[in-house]
Steps between C-alpha positions, in 0.01 A plus 500: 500500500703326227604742170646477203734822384516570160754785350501545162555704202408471116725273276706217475810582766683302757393535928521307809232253557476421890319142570415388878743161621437457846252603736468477901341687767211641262244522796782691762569889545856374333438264159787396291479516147816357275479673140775409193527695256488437106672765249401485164260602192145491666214322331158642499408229735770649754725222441887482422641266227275297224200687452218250460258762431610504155329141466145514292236225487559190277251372287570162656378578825172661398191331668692282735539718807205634719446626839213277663158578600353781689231431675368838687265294748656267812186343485609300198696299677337209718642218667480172387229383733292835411550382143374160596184696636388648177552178294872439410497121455118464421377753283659425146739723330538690821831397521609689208384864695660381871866519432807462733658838543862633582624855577878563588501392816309149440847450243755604736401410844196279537197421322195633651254215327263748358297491227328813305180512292558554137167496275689746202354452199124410687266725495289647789183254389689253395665496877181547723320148300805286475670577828232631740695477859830625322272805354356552878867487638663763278186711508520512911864507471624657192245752375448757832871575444467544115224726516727759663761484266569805277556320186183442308603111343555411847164575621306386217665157465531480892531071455793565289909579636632845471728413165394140324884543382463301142850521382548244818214284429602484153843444605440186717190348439627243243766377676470243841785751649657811481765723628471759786721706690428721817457897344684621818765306730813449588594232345441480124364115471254361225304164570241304256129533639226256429246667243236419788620804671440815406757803593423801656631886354802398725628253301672482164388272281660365211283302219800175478489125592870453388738466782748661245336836589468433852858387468599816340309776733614311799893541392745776614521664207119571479476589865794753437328655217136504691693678788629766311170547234273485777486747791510401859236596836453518842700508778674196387592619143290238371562443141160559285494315191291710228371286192624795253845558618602138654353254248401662195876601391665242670680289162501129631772288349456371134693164503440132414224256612787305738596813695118561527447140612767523729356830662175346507621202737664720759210728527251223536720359798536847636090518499444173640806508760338835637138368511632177686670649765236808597232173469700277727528782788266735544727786711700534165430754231654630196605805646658329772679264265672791290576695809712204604649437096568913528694466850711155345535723154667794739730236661376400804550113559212249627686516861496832511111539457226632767360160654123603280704568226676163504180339582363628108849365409464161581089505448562647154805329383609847400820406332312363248287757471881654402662254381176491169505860506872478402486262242151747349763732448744330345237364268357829408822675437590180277155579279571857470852367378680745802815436718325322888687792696383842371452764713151664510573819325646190280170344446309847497666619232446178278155495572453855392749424160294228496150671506579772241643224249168347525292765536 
C-alpha cells in the first residue's frame, strides 16, 4: 500500500516537505526508502519554492488544448482487416468514419494498428442506409454494452463514443497535423500526429501545425513548468499533464520571426529524427530512447551502459536525440530573451512573472 501523508495547518507558514529519492527492496519484509528533505514556505500544491499555482489561464491558449476522445465501448475499435469487412476501401465516404486510433501506449511503445469507428455527427438512420455492415457491427458489438450503461446519452445514442470531445475536433480538423503529448508518463515528450489519426482521452492534443509550438512544448523550460503545474501518478510518479494547469497558463516566448524560424527547424529535425529511428528498428520506442537520454543526462557514459541499453544507443542515435534537445534549449531561452543556464526555480519563476504580466 503506497500513501501520501499530509500535515497541515491553516495559513501561509514555512514546514518540511519530505519527497521520495531512491527506492529498493519494495516487495521484501525490509524496503529502503531514501527521503530529502525541503524547508521552506509551502505552496498549496505541497510544493517548496515558486509557486506555480498562482498561474491563471491566458486568453492565448483558449481553444487550443483538449483531452482526446472517450469512447465508452471497446467495440469501437476494429482492426484493419475487420474494417476492410464492412466496406473501408469500397463503400464511399467510409473512410472518413474508420479512423486510425492512438492511446498512450500506441505513442510511447508501439503502435497497435487499430482503427475505431467514428460516425459523430451521423445520425442513427442516416448510419443503418449508408453504412449497413458498419451499422450491423457496432449494433452486435457496441450497443449490448451501452444499453447497460447508467448514463441516459449513452444508451440512447448507443452508435455514438462516450464524449464526441468538440473542442478537439475543432482544434485539429483544419490542419493536416497536430500536436500531442502522452497525459501520463515518464517522460514529458510531444510529437506531430497525422490528422488521419484520431487520439484517444489519453492523449493531449494540441490544435498547431507549427513546429515552433512543438519546438516550444518539447523544450526544458516547458517540461519544467508541466512538471511542477501538473501532478504526478502511479507507482512510478508519472507526471500527468492537465490541459488547465500545464498549457493554459504556460506564457510561450514573444520574440521575432528568426528566433521562431530557428525553433521551428530544430523541432522539425527532432520529429523526423525520432520517427526515423523507431521506423528503422522495430525493438526501439520512445520510452526506451529517453530512458537512455535520462541515464547519459545523469552522467553515465555510452561504455558504461547495460548491453540493451547500448543497443537503443546505437539503434537510436541517441546523442542526437541530445545533442537537438540541447540546441531546443538554447533556442528557446534565446526567444524568451533569458540567460541558456538558469536553474529551474530560475525558469519557474520567469514563467510565473511572465504569466501574471500577461495575464
Amino acid at each position: 500500500v503506497r500513501i501520501a501523508m499530509t500535515v497541515a495547518e491553516a495559513g501561509k507558514r514555512e514546514g518540511v516537505l519530505r519527497e521520495v529519492v531512491r527506492e529498493e527492496g519494495l516487495e521484501t519484509d525490509a524496503p529502503v526508502v531514501d527521503l530529502v528533505d525541503k524547508r521552506g514556505e509551502i505552496n498549496s500544491d505541497l510544493t517548496v519554492g515558486v509557486d506555480v499555482t498562482l498561474a491563471s489561464a491566458l486568453l492565448s491558449n483558449e481553444g487550443v488544448c483538449s483531452p482526446g476522445v472517450k469512447l465508452h465501448g471497446e467495440g469501437f475499435i476494429v482492426t484493419k482487416q475487420i474494417a476492410e469487412q464492412i466496406g473501408l476501401g469500397i463503400i464511399p465516404e467510409l473512410d472518413r468514419h474508420i479512423r486510425h486510433f492512438r492511446n498512450g501506449r500506441d505513442i510511447m511503445s508501439r503502435a497497435r494498428g487499430v482503427m475505431v469507428l467514428d460516425f459523430d455527427g451521423v445520425d442513427l438512420a442516416e448510419l443503418r442506409n449508408r453504412f449497413p455492415a458498419a451499422y450491423q457491427y457496432l449494433l452486435v458489438n457496441v450497443k449490448p454494452e451501452r444499453d447497460s450503461n447508467n448514463e441516459e446519452y449513452r444508451r440512447n445514442n448507443w452508435w455514438l463514443f462516450g464524449r464526441r470531445n468538440t473542442l478537439m475536433r475543432n482544434a485539429v480538423h483544419a490542419i493536416d497535423r497536430f500536436i500531442a503529448t502522452v497525459t501520463t508518463a515518464r517522460h514529458r515528450v510531444f510529437q506531430f500526429l497525422d490528422k488521419s489519426i484520431l487520439p484517444e482521452d489519453a492523449l493531449i492534443s494540441i490544435g498547431s501545425d507549427d513546429a515552433y509550438i512543438l519546438g516550444v512544448l518539447s523544450s526544458s523550460q516547458h517540461v519544467i513548468w508541466a512538471t511542477r503545474a501538473g501532478s504526478w501518478l502511479g507507482v512510478g510518479n508519472d507526471s500527468r499533464y492537465r490541459k488547465s494547469r500545464c498549457f493554459d497558463p504556460f506564457p510561450f516566448p514573444a520574440t521575432d520571426d528568426l528566433r521562431k524560424q530557428r525553433i521551428r527547424g530544430i523541432a522539425e529535425e527532432l520529429d523526423a529524427h525520432r520517427k526515423r529511428v523507431l521506423a528503422e528498428h522495430p525493438h526501439l520506442t520512445l520510452t526506451g530512447l529517453y530512458n537512455v537520454l535520462e541515464r547519459l543526462r545523469a552522467g553515465v557514459l555510452p561504455a558504461d551502459l547495460e548491453p540493451s541499453e547500448r543497443r537503443i544507443f546505437d539503434d537510436g542515435l541517441v546523442l542526437i536525440l541530445k545533442e537537438l534537445h540541447d540546441r531546443l534549449d538554447v533556442a528557446v531561452a534565446d526567444a524568451y530573451g533569458w540567460p541558456a543556464d538558469l536553474s529551474d526555480e530560475e525558469i519557474l519563476a520567469r514563467l510565473v512573472a511572465l504569466n501574471k504580466e500577461r495575464a
